[in-house]
C-alpha positions in Angstrom: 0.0 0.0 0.0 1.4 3.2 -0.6 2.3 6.2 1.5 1.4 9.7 1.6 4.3 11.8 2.4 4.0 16.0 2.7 5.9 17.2 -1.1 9.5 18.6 0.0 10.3 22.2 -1.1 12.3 20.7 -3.8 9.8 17.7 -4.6 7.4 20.8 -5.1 9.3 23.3 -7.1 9.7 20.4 -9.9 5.7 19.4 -9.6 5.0 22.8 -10.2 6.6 22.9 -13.3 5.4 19.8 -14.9 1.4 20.4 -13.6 1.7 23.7 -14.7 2.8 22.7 -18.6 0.5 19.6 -17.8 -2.5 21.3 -17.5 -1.8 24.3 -20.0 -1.5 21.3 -22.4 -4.7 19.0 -21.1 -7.3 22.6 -21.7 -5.5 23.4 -25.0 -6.9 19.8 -25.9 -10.3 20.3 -24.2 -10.7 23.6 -26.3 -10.6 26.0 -23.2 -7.2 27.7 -23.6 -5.7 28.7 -27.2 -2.5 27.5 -27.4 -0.3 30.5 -28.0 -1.5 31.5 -24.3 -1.8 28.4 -22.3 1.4 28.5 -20.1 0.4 31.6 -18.9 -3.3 31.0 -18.1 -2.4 28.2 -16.3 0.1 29.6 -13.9 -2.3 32.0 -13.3 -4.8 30.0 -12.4 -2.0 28.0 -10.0 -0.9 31.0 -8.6 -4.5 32.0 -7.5 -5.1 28.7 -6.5 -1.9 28.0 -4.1 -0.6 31.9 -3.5 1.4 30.4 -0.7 2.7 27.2 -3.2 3.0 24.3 -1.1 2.1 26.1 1.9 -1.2 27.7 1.1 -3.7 27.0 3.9 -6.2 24.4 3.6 -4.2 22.8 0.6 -2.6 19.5 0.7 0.2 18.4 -1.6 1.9 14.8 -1.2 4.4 13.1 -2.6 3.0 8.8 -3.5 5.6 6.7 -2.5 5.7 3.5 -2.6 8.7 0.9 -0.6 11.0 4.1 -0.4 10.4 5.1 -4.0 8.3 8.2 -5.3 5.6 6.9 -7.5 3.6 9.7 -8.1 1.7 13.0 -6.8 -1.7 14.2 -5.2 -3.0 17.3 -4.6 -5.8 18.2 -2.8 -8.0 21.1 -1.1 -9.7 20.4 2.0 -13.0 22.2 2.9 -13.9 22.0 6.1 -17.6 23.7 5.4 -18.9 21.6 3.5 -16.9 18.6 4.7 -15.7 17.8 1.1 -12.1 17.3 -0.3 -11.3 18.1 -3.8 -8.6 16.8 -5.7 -7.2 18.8 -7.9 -4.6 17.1 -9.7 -3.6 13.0 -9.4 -0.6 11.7 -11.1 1.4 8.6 -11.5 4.7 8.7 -13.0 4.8 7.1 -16.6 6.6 4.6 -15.8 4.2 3.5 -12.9 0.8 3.5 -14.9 -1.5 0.5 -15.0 0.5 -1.2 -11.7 -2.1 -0.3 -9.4 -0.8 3.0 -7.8 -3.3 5.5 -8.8 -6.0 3.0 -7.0 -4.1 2.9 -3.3 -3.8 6.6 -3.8 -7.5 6.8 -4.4 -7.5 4.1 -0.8 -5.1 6.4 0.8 -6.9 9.7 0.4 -10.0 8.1 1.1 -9.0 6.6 5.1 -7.4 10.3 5.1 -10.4 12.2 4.2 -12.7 9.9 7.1 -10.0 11.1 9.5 -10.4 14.8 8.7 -14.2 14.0 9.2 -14.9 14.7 5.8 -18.0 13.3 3.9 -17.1 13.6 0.6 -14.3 13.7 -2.3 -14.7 15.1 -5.2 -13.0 15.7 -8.6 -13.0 17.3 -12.5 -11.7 14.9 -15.4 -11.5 15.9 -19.1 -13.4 14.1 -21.0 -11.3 12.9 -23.1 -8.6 11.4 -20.2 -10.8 7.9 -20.3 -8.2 6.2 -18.9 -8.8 8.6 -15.5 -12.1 8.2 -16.0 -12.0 4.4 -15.6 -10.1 5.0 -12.8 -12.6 7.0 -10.8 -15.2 4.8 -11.9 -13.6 1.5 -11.0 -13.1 3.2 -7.2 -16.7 4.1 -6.8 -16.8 7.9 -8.3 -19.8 8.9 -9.8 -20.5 11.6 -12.8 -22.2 14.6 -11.0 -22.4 16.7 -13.9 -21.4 16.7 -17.6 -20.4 19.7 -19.7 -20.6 19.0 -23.6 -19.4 21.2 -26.5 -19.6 20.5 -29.9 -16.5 22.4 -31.8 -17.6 24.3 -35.3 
């Protein structure tokens, strides 16, 4: 089973980087960024999001790790209101896909979440990520809401 381990300073500088060009590339696909302008949206939106990076109250960023060995990321936002976490990004490193990993992350976050007395987790997919989507299906998500668009 894998652990969740609090991102390091360096462990976060190089997340940022990737989920920033990650994400700039992932709405230039879903058609809500232009390409030209991407990068720069999506910092934006990162930077209003975690103003304090990896520090930014209510924010949780971990490092999966697995035996001693990083495996992939989570990030999440805790809402103590509404008693809800929301992840907003969940990644396994290439060369760990398909091995189960992005499953006990789903485990892990899920005994976490009871602990914080939460009631809920919740997420956004792209719609065209399917293999994320089985994912979230297989561990008992279920579609709340479904934007379509039809591109002219």
């Amino acid at each position: 089973m894998v652990v969740l381990k609090r991102m390091s300073d360096k462990e976060f500088t190089a997340w940022w980087k990737n989920s920033v060009a990650s994400y700039a590339s992932e709405k230039v696909k879903a058609g809500n960024f232009k390409e030209e302008t991407a990068i720069e949206q999506s910092e934006s939106e990162f930077q209003k999001l975690l103003p304090q990076g990896k520090d930014t109250p209510d924010h949780y960023l971990f490092t999966v790790i697995d035996e001693g060995e990083h495996v992939g990321m989570l990030w999440f936002h805790a809402n103590h209101e509404i008693k809800e976490n929301y992840i907003f990004d969940i990644e396994m490193l290439e060369s760990k896909r398909a091995m189960g990993y992005g499953k006990q992350t789903l485990q892990a976050l899920e005994e976490l979440s009871r602990e914080m007395g939460m009631d809920k987790i919740s997420l956004h997919v792209f719609g065209h990520n399917k293999t994320a989507i089985g994912l979230y299906t297989a561990t008992g998500f279920e579609t709340t809401n479904i934007i379509m668009s039809k591109q002219l």
